[in-house]
Structures are given as structure tokens and as C-alpha cells.
FIZAGU-376596 format. One record per residue (C-alpha): x, y, z; residue in three letters. Coordinates in pm, whole numbers, padded with zeros to 5 digits. Example, Ala and Ser with C-alpha at 12.3 -4.5 7.8 and 13.67 -1.06 7.14 Angstrom:
2
<node><c1>01230</c1><c2>-00450</c2><c3>00780</c3><res>Ala</res></node>
<node><c1>01367</c1><c2>-00106</c2><c3>00714</c3><res>Ser</res></node>
***
This chain:
93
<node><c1>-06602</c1><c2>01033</c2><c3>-00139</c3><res>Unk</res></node>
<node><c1>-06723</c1><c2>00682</c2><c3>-00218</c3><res>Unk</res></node>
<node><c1>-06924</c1><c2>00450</c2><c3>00017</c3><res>Unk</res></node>
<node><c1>-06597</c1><c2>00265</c2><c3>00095</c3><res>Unk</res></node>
<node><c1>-06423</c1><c2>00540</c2><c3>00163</c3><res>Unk</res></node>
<node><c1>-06699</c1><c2>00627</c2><c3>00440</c3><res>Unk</res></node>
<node><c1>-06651</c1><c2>00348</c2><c3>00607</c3><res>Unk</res></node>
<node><c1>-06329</c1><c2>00330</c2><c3>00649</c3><res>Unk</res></node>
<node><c1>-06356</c1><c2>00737</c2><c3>00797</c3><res>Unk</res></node>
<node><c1>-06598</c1><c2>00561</c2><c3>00974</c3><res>Unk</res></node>
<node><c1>-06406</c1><c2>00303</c2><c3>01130</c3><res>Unk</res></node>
<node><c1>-06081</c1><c2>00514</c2><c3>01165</c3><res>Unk</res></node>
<node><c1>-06316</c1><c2>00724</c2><c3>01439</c3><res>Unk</res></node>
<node><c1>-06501</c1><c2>00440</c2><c3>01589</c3><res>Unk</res></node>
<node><c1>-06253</c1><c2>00175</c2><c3>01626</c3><res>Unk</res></node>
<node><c1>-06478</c1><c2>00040</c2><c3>01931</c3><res>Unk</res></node>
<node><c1>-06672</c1><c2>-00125</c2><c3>01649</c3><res>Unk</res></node>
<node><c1>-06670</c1><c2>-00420</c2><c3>01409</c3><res>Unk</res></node>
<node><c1>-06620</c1><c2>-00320</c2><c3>01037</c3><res>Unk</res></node>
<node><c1>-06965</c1><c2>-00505</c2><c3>00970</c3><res>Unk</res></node>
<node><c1>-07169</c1><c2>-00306</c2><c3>01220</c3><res>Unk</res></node>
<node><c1>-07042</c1><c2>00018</c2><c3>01070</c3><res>Unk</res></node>
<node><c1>-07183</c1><c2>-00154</c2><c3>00718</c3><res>Unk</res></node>
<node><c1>-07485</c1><c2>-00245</c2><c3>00866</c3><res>Unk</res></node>
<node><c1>-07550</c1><c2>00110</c2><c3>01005</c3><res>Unk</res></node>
<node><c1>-07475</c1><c2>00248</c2><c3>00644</c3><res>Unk</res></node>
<node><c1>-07666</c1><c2>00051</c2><c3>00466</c3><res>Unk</res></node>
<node><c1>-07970</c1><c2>00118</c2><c3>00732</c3><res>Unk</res></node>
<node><c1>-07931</c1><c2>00457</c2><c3>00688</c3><res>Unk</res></node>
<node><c1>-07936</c1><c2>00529</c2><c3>00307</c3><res>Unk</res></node>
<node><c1>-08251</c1><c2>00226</c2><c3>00304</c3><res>Unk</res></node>
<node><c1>-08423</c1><c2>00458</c2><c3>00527</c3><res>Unk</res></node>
<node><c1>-08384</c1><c2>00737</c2><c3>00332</c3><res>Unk</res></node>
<node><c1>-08488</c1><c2>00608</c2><c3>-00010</c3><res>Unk</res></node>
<node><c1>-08747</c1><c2>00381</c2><c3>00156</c3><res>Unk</res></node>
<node><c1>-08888</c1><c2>00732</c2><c3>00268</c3><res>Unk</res></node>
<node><c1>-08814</c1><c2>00930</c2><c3>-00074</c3><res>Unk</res></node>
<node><c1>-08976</c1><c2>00637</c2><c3>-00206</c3><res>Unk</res></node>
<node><c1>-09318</c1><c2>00649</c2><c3>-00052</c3><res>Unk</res></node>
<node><c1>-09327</c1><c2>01026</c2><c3>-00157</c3><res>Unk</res></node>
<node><c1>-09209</c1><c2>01138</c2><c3>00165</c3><res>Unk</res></node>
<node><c1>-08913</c1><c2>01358</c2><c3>00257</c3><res>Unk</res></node>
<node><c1>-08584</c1><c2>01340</c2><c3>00477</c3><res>Unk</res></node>
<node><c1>-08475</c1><c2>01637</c2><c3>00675</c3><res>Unk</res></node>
<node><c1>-08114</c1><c2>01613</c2><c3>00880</c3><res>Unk</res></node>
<node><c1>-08108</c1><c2>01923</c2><c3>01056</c3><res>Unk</res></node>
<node><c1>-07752</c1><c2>02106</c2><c3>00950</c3><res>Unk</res></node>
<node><c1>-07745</c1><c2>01910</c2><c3>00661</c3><res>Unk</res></node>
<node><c1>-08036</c1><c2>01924</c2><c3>00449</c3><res>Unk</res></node>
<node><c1>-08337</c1><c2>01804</c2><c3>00282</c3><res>Unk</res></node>
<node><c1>-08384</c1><c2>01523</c2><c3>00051</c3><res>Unk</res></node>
<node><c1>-08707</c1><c2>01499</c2><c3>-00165</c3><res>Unk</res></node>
<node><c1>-08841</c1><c2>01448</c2><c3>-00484</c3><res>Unk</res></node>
<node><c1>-08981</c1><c2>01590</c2><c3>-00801</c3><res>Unk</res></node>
<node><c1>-09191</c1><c2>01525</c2><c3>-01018</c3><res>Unk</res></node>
<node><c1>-09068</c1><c2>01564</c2><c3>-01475</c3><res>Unk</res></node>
<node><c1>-09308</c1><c2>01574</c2><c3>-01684</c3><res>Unk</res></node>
<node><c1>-09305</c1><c2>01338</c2><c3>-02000</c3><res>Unk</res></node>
<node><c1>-09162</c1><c2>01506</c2><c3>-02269</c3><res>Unk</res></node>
<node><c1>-09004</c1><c2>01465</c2><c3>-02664</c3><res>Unk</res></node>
<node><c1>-08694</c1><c2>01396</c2><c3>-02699</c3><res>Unk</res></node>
<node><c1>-08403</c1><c2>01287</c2><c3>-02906</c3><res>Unk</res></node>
<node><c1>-08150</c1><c2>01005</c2><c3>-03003</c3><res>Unk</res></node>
<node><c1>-07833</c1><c2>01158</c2><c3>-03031</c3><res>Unk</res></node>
<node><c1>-07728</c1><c2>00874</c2><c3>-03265</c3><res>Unk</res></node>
<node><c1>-08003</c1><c2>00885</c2><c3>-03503</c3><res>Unk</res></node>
<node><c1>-08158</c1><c2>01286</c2><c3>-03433</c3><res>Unk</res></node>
<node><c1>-08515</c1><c2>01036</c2><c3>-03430</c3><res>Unk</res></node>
<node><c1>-08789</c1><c2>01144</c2><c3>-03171</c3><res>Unk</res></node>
<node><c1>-08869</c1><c2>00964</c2><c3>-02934</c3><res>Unk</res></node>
<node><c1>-09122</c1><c2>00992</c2><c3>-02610</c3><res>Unk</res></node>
<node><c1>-08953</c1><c2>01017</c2><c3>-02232</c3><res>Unk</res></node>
<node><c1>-09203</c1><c2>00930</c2><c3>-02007</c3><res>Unk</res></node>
<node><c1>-09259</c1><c2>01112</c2><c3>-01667</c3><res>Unk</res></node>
<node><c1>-09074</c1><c2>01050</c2><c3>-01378</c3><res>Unk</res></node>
<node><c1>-08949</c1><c2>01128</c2><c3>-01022</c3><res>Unk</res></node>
<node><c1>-08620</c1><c2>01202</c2><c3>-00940</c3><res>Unk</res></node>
<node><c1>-08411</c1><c2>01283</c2><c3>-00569</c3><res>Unk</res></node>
<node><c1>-08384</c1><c2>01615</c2><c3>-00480</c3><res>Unk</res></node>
<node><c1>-08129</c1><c2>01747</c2><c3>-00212</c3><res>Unk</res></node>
<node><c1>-08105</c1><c2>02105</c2><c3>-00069</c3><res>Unk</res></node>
<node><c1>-07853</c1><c2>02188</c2><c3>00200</c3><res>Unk</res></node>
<node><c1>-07916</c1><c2>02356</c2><c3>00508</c3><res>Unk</res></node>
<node><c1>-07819</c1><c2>02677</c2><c3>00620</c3><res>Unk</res></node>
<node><c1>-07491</c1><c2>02558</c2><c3>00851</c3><res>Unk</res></node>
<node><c1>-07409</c1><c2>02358</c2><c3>00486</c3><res>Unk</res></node>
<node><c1>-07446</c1><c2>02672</c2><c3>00302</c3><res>Unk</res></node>
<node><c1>-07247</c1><c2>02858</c2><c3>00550</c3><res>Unk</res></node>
<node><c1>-06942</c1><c2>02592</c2><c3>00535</c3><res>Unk</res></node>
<node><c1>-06914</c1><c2>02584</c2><c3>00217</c3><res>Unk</res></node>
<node><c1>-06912</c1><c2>02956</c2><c3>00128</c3><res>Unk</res></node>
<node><c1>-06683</c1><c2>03020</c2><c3>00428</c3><res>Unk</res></node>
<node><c1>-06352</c1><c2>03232</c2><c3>00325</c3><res>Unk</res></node>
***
């Protein structure tokens, strides 16, 4: 699913609101999130799951076009686990 395609599920079940409120909303939501992820915090939606970060450490590695070494430096990047009622839906028979 792409963002446009959640907001038109969106507005398909809300049809009580205007197409740029259910934008609005959206966009609030996933600022929140990596506003939080950001700042080194972390975003728990009960059900659903956890998002956080991690640290990589810098490291060697390679061009693929010219096999030349080259440094990677450290970074953070998102981390998502799902919950347990995520688990269980998806590994549901």
C-alpha cells in the first residue's frame, strides 16, 4: 500500500470528512513519528508495534563499479518490530 492508497481507504470509511483533513491527519501522524525517532526516542502503538532506531557502525566498504574501498560512515537507521496481535495476524492459518 502506498500513501495514496491510504487515503483513499481512509476516506472510503470516513466519508464525514474532507479529503484534506484526512491528509492533514496523515501527514501529522508520520511527522510525529519521525520527529520522535528523530530525537532518539521511540514510538510504541499498542497492537501494532514499535518503531526505533539503531545505531551502524562505520565500516569499509566497496564500489561495485570499480571493487575500490571506500569508508561508510556511521549511521542511524528506523527500526520496526510488530506486536504480538501483529504477529498473531499474520501467522494466522
Amino acid at each position: 500500500m502506498i500513501r495514496s492508497e491510504l487515503l483513499q481507504a481512509l476516506a472510503q470509511e470516513n466519508p464525514g470528512l474532507k479529503l484534506e483533513e484526512i491528509e492533514k491527519a496523515v501527514s501529522t501522524f508520520f511527522d510525529e513519528i519521525a520527529g520522535r525517532l528523530t530525537a532518539g526516542g521511540r514510538v510504541e502503538l499498542r497492537g501494532f508495534g514499535a518503531f526505533s532506531t539503531r545505531s551502524r557502525d562505520a565500516r569499509k566498504g566497496r564500489n561495485p563499479r570499480t571493487g575500490e574501498a571506500v569508508d561508510v560512515p556511521g549511521k542511524s537507521v528506523p527500526y520496526f518490530k510488530p506486536g504480538k496481535e501483529m504477529r498473531a495476524k499474520l501467522n494466522s492459518d
